[in-house]
Backbone as JSON, one array per atom type, in Angstrom:
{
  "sequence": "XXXXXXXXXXXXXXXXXXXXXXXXXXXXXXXXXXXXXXXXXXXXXXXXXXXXXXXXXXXXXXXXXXXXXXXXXXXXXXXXXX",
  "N": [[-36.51, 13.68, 7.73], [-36.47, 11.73, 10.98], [-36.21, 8.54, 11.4], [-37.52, 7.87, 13.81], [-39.66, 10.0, 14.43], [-40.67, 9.85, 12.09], [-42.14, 7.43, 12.62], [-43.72, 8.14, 14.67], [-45.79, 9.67, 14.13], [-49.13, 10.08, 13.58], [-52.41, 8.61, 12.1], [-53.51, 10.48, 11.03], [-51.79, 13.03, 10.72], [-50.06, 11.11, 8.99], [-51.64, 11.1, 7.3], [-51.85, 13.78, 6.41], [-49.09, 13.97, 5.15], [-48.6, 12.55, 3.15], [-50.58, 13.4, 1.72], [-49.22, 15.87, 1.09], [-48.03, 15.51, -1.1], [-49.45, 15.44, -3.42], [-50.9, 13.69, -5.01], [-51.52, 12.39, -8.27], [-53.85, 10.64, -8.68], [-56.41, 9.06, -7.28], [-55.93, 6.16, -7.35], [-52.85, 5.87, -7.15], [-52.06, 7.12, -4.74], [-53.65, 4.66, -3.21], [-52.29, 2.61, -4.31], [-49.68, 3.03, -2.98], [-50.56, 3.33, -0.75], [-50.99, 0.82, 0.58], [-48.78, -0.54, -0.07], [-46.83, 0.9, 1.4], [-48.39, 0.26, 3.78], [-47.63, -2.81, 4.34], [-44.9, -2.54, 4.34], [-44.65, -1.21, 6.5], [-45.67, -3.37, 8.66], [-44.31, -5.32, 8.49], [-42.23, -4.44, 9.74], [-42.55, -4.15, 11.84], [-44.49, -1.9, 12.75], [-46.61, -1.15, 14.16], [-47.88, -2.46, 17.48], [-50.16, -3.57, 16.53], [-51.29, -4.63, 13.43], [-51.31, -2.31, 10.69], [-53.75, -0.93, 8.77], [-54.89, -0.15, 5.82], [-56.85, 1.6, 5.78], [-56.06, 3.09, 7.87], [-54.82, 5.04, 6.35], [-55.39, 5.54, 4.52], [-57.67, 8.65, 3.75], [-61.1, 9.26, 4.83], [-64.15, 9.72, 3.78], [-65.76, 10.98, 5.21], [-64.01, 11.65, 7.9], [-62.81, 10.53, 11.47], [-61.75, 12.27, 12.82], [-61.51, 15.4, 13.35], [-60.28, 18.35, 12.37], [-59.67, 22.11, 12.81], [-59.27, 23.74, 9.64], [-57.28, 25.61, 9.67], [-55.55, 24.08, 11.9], [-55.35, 21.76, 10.6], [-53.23, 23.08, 8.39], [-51.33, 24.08, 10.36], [-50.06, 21.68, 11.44], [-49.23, 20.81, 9.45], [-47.25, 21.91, 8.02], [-45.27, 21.69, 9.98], [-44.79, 19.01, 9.75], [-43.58, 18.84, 7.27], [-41.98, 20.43, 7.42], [-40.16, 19.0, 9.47], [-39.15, 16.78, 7.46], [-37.41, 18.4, 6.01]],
  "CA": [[-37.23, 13.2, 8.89], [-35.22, 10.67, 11.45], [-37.27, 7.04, 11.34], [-38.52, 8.05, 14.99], [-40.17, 10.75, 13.99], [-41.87, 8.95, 11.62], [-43.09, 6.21, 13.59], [-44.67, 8.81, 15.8], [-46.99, 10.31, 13.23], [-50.82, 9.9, 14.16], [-52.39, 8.2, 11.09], [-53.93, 11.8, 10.2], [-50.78, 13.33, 10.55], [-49.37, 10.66, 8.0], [-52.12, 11.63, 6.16], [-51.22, 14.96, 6.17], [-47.85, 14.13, 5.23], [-48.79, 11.58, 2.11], [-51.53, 14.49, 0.87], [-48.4, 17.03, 0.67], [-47.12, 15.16, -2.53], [-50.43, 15.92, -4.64], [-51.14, 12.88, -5.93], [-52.56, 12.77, -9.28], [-54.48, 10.04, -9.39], [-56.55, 7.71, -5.97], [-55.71, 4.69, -7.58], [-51.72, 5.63, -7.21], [-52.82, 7.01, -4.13], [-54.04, 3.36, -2.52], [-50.99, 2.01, -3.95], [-48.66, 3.85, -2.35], [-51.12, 3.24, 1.09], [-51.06, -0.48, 0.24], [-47.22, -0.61, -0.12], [-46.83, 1.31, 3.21], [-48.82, -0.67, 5.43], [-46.78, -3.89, 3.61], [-43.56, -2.67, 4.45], [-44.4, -0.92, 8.24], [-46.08, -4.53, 9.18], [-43.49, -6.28, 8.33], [-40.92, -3.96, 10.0], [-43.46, -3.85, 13.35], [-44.47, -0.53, 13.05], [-47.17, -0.98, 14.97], [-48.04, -3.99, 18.0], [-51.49, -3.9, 15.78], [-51.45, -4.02, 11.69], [-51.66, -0.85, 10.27], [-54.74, -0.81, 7.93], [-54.9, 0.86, 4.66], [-58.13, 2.68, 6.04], [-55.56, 4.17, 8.42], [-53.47, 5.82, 5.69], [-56.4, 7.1, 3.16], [-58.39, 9.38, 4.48], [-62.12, 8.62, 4.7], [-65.06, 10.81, 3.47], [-66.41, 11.17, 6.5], [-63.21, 11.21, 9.21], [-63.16, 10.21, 12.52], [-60.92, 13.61, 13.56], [-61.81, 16.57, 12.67], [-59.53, 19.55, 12.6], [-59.79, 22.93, 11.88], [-58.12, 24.51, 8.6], [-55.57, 26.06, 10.72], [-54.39, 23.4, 12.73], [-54.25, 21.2, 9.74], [-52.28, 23.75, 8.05], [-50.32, 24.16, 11.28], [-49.46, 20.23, 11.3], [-48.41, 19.91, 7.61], [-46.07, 22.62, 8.25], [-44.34, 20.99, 11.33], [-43.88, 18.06, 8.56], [-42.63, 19.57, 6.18], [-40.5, 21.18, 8.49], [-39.23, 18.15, 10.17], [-38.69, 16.06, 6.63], [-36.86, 19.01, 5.46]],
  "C": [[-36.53, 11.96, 9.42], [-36.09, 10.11, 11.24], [-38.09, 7.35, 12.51], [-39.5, 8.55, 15.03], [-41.65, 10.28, 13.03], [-42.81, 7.74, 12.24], [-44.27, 7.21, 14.5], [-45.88, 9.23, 15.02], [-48.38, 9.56, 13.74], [-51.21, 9.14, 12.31], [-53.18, 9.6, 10.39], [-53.38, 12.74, 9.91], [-50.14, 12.52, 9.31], [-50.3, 10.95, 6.61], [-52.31, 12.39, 4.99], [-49.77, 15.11, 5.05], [-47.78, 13.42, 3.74], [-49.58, 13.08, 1.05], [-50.21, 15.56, 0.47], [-47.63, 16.65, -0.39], [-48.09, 15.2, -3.49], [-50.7, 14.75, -5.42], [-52.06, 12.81, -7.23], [-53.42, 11.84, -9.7], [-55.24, 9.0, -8.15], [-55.99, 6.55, -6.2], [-54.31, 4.87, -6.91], [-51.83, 5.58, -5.64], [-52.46, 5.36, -2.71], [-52.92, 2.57, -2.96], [-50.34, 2.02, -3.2], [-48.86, 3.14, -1.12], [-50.78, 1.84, 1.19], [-49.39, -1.23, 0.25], [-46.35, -0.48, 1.38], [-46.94, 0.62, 3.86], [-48.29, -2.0, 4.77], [-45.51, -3.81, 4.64], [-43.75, -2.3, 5.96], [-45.21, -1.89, 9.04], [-44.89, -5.41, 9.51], [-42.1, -6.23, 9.28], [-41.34, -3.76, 11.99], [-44.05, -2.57, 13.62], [-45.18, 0.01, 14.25], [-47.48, -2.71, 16.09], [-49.68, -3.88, 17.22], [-51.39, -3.86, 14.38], [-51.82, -2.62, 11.47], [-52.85, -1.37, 9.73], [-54.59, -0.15, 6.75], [-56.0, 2.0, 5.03], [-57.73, 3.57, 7.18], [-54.61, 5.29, 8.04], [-54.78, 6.64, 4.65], [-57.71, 7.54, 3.96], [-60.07, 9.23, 3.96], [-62.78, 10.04, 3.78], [-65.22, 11.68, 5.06], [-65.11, 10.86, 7.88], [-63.46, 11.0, 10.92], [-62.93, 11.39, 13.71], [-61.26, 14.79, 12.94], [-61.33, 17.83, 13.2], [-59.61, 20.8, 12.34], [-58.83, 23.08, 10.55], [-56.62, 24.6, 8.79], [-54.29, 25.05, 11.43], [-54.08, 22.69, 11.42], [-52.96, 21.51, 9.08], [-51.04, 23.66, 8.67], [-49.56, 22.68, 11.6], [-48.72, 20.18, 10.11], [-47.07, 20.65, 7.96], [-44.75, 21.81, 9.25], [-43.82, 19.49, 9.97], [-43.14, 18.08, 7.45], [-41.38, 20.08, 7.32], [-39.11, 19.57, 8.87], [-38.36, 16.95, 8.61], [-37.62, 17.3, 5.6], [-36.97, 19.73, 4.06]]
}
């Protein structure tokens, strides 16, 4: 995946894209998210802070997708990170 690419991701798309490595454990999880929004603050990712509550996905989300499309998103990421 080029860096652009990544920048573009939606934060439910990166969601998408974090969930396709199976994590085995939330705690590692919120690391990981916690690490992230660290390093793409620092680097400007966004003109607003990221959040950590924009990288782990809630109970209750704000977007709601079908099955399909999610499916049909992960794919396109996978695709594009090779």
């Amino acid at each position: 995946m080029k860096l652009d690419e990544f920048y573009s991701l939606t934060p439910l798309e990166f969601s998408y894209y974090l969930e396709g490595f199976n994590f085995a454990q939330e705690l590692e999880y919120q690391k990981l998210a916690w690490v992230i929004c660290c390093i793409a603050n620092s680097i400007g990712f966004r003109k607003k802070a990221l959040k950590m509550e924009d990288l782990i996905p809630s109970k209750k989300p704000s977007v709601f997708v079908s099955k399909e499309e999610a499916q049909k998103r992960i794919q396109e990421i996978k695709k594009k990170i090779g």
